[in-house]
Steps between C-alpha positions, in 0.01 A plus 500: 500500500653734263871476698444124457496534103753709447719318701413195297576700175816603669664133581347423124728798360787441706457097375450620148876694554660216613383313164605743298828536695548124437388523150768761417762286704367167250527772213825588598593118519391382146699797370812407636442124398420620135807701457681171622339278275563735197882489569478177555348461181769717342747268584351200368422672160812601473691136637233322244681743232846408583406160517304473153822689348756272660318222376432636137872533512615157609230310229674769229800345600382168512308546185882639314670215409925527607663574203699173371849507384570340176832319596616386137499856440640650800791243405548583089787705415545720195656344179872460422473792309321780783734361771776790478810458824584812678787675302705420850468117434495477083815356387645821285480448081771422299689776304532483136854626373493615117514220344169347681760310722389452851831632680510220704486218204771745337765478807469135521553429118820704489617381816 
């Protein structure tokens, strides 16, 4: 009777090892599947970032008005007086003899 229960208590051990075996193999399991779901999670934090910034950026744009061109002024030009020709293209000044004669008016009067 005695080899009977201890046999007994030895299948109940050697069933208790295989639950704990399986246990540490379940363990072992969620662990792995944790880590994966905390990268995962990673990388939809950070896509959800990029995403909020890329769309804060395109309503900033959206929100800036272009700037407008103001075409009557784009178009003014300076008064007689500011516009000034490159020396190259002005027409060169009179000279002024002595007398306050412009040499030109002086040769065609005598001539």
């Amino acid at each position: 009777m005695v080899t009977l229960s201890v046999n007994a208590l030895q299948a109940s051990v050697a069933q208790a090892e295989r639950q704990v075996q399986q246990d540490r193999v379940r363990v072992n399991q969620d662990t792995s599947r944790l880590d994966a779901s905390r990268d995962q999670l990673a990388q939809d934090k950070q896509k959800l970032a990029d995403s909020q910034r890329e769309s804060d950026q395109a309503t900033q744009a959206a929100e800036k008005p272009p700037q407008t061109v103001d075409l009557t002024r784009a178009i003014e030009s300076p008064p007689r007086a500011q516009q000034v020709l490159p020396a190259e293209l002005a027409a060169p000044k009179p000279q002024v003899n002595s007398l306050g004669q412009t040499i030109g008016k002086f040769i065609n009067v005598t001539a």
